[in-house]
Backbone as CSV, one residue per row, in Angstrom:
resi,resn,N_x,N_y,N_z,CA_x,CA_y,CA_z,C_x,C_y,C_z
1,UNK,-57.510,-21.012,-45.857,-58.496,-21.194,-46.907,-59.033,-22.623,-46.815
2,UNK,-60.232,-22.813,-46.939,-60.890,-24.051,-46.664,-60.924,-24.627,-47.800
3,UNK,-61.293,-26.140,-48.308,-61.700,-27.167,-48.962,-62.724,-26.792,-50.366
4,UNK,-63.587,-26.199,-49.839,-64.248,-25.352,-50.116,-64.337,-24.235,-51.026
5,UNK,-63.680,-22.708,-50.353,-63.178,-22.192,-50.850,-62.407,-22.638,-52.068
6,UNK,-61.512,-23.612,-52.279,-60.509,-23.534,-53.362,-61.307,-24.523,-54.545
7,UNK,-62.434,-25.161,-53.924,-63.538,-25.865,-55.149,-64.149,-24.742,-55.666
8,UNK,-64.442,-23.750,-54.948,-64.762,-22.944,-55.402,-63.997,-21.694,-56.334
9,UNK,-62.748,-21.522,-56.030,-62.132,-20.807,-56.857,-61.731,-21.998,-58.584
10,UNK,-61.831,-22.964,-58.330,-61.962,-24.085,-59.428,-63.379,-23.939,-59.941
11,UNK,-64.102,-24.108,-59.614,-65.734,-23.964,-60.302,-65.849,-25.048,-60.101
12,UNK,-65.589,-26.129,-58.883,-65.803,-27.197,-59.134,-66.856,-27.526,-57.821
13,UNK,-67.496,-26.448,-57.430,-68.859,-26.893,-56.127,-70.007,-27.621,-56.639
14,UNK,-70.315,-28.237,-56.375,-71.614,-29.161,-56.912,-72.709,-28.241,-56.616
15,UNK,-73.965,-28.126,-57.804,-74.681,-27.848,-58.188,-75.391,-28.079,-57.043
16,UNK,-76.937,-26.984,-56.980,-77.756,-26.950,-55.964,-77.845,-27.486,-54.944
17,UNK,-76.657,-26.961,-53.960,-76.201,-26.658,-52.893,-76.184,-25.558,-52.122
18,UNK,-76.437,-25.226,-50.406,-76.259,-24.206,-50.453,-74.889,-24.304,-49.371
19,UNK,-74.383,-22.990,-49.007,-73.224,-22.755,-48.285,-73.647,-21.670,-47.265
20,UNK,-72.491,-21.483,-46.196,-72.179,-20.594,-45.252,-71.161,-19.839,-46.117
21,UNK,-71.011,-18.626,-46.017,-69.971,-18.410,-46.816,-69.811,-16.668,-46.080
22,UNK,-68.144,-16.287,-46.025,-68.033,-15.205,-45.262,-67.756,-13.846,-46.758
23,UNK,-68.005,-12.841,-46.443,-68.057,-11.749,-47.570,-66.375,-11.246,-46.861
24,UNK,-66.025,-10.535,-47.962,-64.481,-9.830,-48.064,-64.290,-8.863,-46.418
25,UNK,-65.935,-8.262,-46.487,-66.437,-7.316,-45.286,-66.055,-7.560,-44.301
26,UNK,-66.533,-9.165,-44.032,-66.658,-9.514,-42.522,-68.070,-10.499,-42.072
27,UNK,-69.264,-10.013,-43.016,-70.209,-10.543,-42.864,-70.511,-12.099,-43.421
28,UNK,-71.231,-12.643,-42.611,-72.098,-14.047,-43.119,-72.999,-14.027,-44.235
29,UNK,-73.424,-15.182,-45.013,-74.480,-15.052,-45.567,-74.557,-16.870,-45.721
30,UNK,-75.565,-17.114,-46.266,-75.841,-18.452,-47.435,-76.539,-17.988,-48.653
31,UNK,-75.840,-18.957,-49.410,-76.072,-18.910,-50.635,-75.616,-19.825,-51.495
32,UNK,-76.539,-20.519,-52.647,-76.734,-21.954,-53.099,-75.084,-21.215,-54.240
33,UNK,-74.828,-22.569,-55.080,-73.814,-22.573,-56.005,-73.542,-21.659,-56.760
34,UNK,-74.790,-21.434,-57.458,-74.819,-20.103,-58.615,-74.674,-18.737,-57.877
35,UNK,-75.323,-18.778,-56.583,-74.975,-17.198,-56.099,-73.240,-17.296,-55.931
36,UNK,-72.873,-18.228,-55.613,-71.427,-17.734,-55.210,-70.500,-17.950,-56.089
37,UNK,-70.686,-18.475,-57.207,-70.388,-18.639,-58.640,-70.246,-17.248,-59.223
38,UNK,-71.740,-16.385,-59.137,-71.722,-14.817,-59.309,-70.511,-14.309,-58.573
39,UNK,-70.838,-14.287,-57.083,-69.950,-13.440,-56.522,-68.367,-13.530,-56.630
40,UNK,-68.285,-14.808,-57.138,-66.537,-15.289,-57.457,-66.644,-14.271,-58.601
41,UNK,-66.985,-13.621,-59.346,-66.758,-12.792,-60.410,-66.818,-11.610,-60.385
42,UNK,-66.773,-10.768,-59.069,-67.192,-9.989,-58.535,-65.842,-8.928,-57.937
43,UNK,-66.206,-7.904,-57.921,-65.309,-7.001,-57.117,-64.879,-7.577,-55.667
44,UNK,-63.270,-8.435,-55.398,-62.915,-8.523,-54.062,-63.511,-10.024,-54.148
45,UNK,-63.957,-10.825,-55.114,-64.987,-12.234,-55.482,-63.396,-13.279,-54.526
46,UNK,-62.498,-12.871,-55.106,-61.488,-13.959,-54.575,-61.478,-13.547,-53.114
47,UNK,-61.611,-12.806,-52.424,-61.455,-12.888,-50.871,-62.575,-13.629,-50.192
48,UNK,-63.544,-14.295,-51.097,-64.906,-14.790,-50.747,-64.453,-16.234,-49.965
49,UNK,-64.737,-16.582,-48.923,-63.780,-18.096,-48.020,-65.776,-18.680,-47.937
50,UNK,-65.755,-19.915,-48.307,-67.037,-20.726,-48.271,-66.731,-21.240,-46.868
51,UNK,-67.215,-21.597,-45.916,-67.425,-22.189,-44.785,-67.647,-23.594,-44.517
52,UNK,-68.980,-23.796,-45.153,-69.364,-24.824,-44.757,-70.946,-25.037,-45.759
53,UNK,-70.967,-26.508,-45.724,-72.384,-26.701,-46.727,-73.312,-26.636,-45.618
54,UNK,-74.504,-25.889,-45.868,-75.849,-26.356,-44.893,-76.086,-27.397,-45.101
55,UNK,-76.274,-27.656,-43.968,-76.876,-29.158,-43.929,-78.223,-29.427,-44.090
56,UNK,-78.997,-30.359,-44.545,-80.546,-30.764,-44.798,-81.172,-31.288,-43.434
57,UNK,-81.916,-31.072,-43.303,-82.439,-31.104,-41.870,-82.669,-32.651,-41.806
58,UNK,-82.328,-34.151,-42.244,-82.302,-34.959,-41.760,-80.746,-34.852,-41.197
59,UNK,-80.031,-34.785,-41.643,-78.512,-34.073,-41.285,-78.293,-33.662,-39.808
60,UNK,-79.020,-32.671,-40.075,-79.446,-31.570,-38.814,-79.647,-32.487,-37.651
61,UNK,-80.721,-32.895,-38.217,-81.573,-33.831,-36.997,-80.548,-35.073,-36.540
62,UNK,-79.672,-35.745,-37.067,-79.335,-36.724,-36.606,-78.067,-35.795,-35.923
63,UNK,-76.798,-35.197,-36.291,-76.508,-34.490,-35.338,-76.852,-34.007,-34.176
64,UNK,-77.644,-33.242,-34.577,-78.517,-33.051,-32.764,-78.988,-34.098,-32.414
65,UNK,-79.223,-34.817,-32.527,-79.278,-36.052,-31.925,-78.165,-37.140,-30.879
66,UNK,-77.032,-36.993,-32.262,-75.965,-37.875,-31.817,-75.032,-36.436,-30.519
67,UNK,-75.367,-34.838,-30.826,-75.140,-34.230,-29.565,-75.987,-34.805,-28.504
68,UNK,-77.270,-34.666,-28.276,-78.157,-35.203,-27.285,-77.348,-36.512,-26.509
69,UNK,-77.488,-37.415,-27.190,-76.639,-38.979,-26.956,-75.411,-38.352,-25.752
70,UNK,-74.456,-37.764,-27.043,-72.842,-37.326,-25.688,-73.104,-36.579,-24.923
71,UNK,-74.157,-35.564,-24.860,-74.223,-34.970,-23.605,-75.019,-35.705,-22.661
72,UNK,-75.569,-36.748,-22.565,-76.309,-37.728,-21.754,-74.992,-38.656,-21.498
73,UNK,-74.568,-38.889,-22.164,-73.177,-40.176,-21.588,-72.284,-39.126,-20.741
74,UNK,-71.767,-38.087,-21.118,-70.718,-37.216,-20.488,-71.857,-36.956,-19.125
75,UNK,-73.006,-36.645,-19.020,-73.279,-36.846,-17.511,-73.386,-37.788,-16.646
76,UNK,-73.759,-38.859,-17.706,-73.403,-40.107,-16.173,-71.645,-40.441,-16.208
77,UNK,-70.941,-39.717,-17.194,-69.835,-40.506,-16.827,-69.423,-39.207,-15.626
78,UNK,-70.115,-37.983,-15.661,-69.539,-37.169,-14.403,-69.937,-37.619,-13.200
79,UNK,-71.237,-38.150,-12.802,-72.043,-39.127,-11.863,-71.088,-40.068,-11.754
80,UNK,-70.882,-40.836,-12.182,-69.866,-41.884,-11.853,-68.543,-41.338,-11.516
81,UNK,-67.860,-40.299,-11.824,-66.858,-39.695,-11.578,-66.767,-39.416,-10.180
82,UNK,-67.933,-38.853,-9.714,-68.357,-38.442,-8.255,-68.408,-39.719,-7.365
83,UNK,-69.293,-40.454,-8.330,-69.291,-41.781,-7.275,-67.864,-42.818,-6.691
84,UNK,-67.102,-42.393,-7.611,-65.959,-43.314,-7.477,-64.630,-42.614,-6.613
85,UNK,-65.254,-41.448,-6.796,-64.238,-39.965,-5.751,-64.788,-40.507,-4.519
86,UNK,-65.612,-40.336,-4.206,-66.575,-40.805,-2.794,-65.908,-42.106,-2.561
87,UNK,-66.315,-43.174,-3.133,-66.046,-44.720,-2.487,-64.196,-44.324,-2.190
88,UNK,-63.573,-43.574,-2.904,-61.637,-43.739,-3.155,-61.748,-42.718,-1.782
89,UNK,-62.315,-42.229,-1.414,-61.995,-41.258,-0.238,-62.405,-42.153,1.244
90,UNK,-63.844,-42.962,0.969,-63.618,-44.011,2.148,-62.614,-45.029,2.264
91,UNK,-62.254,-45.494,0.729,-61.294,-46.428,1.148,-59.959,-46.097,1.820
92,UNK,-59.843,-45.193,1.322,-58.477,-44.233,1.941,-58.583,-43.795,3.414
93,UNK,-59.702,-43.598,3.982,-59.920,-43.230,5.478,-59.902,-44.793,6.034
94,UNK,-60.258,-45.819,4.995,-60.161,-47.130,6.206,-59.125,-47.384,5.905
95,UNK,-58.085,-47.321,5.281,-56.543,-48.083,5.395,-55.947,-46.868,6.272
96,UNK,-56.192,-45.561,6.433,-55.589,-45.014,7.322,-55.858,-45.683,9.195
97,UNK,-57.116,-45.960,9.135,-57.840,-46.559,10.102,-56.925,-47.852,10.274
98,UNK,-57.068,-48.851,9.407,-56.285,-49.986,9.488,-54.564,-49.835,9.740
99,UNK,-53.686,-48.558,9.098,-52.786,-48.356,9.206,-52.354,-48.251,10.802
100,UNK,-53.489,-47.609,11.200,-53.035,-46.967,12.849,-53.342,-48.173,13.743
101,UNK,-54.196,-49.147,13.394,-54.082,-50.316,14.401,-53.153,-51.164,13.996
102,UNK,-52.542,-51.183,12.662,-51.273,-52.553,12.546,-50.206,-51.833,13.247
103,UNK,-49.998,-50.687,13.749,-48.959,-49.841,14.642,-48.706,-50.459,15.231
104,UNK,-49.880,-51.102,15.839,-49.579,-51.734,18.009,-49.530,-52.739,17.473
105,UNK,-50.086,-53.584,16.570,-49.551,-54.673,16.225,-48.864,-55.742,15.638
106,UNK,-47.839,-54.614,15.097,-46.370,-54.579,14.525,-45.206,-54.082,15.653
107,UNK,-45.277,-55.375,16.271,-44.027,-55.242,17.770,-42.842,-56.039,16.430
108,UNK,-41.941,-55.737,17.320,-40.398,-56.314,16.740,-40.624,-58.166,17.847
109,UNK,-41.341,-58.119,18.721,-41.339,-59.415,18.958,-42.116,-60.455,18.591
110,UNK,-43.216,-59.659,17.511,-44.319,-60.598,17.273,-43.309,-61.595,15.616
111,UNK,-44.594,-62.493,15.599,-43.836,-63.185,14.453,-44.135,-62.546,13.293
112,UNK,-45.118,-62.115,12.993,-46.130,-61.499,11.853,-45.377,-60.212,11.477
113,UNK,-44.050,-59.693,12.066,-43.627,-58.740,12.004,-43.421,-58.304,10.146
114,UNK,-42.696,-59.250,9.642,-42.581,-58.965,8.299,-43.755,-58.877,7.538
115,UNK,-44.724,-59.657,7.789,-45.319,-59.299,7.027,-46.949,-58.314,7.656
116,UNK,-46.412,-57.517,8.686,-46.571,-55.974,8.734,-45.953,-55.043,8.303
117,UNK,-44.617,-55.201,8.307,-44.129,-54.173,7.626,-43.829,-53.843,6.054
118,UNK,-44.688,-54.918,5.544,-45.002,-55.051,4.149,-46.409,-54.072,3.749
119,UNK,-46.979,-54.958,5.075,-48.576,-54.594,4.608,-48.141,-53.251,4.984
120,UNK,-48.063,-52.204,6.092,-47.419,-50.937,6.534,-46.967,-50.335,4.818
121,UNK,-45.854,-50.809,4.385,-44.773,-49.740,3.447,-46.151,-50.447,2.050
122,UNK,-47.263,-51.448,2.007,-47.908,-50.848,0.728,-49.159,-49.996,1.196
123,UNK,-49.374,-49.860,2.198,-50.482,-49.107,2.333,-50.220,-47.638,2.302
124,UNK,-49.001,-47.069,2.798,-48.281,-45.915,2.816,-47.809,-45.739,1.265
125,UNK,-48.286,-46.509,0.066,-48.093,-46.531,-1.316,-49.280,-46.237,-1.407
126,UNK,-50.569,-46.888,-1.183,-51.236,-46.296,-1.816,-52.196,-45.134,-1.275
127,UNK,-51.530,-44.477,0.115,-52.225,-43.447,0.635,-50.971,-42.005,0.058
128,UNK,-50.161,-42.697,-0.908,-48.959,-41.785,-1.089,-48.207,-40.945,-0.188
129,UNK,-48.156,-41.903,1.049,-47.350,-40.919,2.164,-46.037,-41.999,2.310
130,UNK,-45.152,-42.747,1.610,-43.842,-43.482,1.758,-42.811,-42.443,1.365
């Protein structure tokens, strides 16, 4: 039972208003305060559930609006989603690239050895193959 609904089983909905409001049936309707004021008095009146207030079309309008707005941000943030999949997939093909030439040049006689096998065990971190 909604907010609504139970202002309404109180008599306490504010005056010239209208509502969404569902019938005992199944069906929709709107209808301002006094109609559903009637129908609370009515055969089956308590199974009556109010929904929601219509909104006034400046209401309206700025909603659809502020939808317009997030569905314009949620596409560039999918654009950027793509773009940053792309650049993480080259970077990942050049440290594999880089991985396979510090091979030959990670001898056990060179001096640089340690710190190949550093650079080696983080790059194998962040290609997640350690």
């Amino acid at each position: 039972m909604t907010n609504l609904t139970e202002q309404l089983k109180k008599g306490e909905l504010p005056d010239n208003h209208h509502y969404y409001y569902r019938l005992p049936k199944g069906t929709y309707e709107v209808g301002n305060t006094f109609c559903l004021e009637t129908l609370r008095y009515c055969k089956d009146g308590d199974k009556i559930e109010v929904l929601s207030e219509v909104p006034t079309y400046e209401k309206w309008i700025m909603t659809k609006n502020l939808s317009e707005r997030a569905h314009l941000k949620m596409y560039k943030a999918r654009g950027e989603k793509v773009r940053l999949e792309k650049e993480n997939t080259k970077l990942k093909e050049l440290l594999k690239e880089v991985r396979g030439k510090l091979k030959y040049i990670n001898t056990p006689r060179n001096d640089h050895n340690i710190f190949g096998n550093d650079l080696m065990k983080r790059i194998n971190q962040v290609l997640g193959e350690e």
